[in-house]
C-alpha positions in Angstrom: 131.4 20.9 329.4 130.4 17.6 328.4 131.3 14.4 330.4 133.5 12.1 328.6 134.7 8.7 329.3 138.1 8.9 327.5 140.5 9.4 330.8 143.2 11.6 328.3 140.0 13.9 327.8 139.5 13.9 331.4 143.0 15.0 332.3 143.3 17.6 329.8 140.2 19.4 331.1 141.0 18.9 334.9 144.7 20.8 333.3 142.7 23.7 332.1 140.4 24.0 335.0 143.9 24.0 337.2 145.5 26.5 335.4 142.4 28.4 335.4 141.7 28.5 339.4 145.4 29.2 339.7 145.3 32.5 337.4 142.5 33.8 339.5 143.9 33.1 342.8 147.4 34.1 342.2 145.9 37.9 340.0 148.4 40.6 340.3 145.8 42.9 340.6 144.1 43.9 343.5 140.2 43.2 343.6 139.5 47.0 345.6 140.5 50.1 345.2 142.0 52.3 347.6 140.2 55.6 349.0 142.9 57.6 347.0 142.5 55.5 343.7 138.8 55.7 343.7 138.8 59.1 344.2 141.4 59.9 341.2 138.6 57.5 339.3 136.0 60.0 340.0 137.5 63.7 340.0 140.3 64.6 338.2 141.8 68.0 338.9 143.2 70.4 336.7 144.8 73.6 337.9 143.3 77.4 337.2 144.3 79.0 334.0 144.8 75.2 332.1 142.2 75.0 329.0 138.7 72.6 330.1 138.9 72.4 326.3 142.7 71.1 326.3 141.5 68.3 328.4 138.4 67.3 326.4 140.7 66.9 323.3 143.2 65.2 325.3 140.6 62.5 326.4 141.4 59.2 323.8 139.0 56.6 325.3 135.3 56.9 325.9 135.4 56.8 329.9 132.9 57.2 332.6 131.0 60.6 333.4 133.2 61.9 336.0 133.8 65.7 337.9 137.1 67.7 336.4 137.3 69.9 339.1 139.3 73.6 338.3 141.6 75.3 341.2 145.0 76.6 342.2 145.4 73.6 344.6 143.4 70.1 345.2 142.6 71.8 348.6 141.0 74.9 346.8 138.3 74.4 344.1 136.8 77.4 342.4 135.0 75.2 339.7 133.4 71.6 338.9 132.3 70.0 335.2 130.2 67.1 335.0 132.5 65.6 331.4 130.2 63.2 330.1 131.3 61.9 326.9 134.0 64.7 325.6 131.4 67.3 326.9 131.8 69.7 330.0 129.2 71.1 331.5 129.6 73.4 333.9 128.1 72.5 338.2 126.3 75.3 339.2 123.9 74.1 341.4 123.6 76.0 344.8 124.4 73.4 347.0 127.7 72.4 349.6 129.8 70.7 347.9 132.5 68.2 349.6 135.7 70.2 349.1 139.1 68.0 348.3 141.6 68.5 351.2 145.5 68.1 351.6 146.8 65.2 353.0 147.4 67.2 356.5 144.0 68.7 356.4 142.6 65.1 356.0 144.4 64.6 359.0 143.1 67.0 360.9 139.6 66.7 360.4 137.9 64.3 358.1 136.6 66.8 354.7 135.6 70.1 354.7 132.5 71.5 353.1 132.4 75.1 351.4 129.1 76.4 349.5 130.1 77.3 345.4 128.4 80.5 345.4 127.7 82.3 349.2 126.0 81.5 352.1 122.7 83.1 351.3 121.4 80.3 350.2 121.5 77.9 353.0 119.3 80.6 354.9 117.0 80.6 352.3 116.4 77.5 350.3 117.9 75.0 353.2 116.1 76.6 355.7 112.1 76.7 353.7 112.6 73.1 353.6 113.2 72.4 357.3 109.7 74.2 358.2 
C-alpha cells in the first residue's frame, strides 16, 4: 500500500483494513481440528464386503493420500490401502498397526495394537533388531 495524502483515500483503506481484521477475528470456523475430525481426515472406513473399487470411483476431488481401512466394525480391521490419487494399494507390511477402537474401548484404555498378519514376526524380525 502506498501512502497517500488525500484524507478520503486514507479513510477508505483504514475501512478495508477494519473489515478485514474483523472477518478474521469473528471466522466461523474453527482454526483446529478435533481428535475425532482429524482422524476421519486420515482414515476412512468402509465396511467388509463394500467394493475398494466403488470407493475409488466415487472419489470426485483430488484429495490427500490417506488409509481406507476395510472391516466389519471401526473396532475390527481386517485390511488397510494407502489411496493415493484414485489408486489403492494394498498395506501389507508386517508391522503393529494402531487398531481404531469404539468409543467405550477408548475409554477404557487409550488404543489397542494388533499385528496384520501373526505374531511370528515380532519374535523374529523385532527381536534380531534388539540384539
Amino acid at each position: 500500500m502506498k501512502h497517500t495524502a488525500d484524507e478520503a483515500i486514507f479513510k477508505e483503506k483504514m475501512k478495508q483494513t477494519f473489515a478485514y481484521r474483523q472477518k478474521m477475528v469473528h471466522d466461523p470456523r474453527p482454526g483446529k481440528l478435533s481428535a475425532k475430525q482429524a482422524s476421519d481426515y486420515l482414515v476412512k472406513f468402509n465396511k467388509t464386503g463394500t467394493s475398494v473399487q466403488g470407493h475409488l470411483d466415487s472419489i470426485t476431488e483430488s484429495l490427500q493420500p490417506y488409509l481406507l481401512a476395510v472391516g466389519t466394525q471401526r473396532s475390527g480391521i481386517h485390511k488397510y490401502f494407502i489411496v493415493i490419487d484414485e489408486h489403492a494399494i494394498p498395506y501389507e507390511e508386517e508391522i503393529v498397526l494402531l487398531n481404531l477402537v469404539s468409543e467405550k474401548q477408548r475409554k477404557r484404555r487409550r488404543w489397542s495394537v494388533h499385528p496384520l498378519n501373526d505374531d511370528r514376526h515380532v519374535g523374529g524380525r523385532f527381536h534380531d533388531l534388539a540384539k
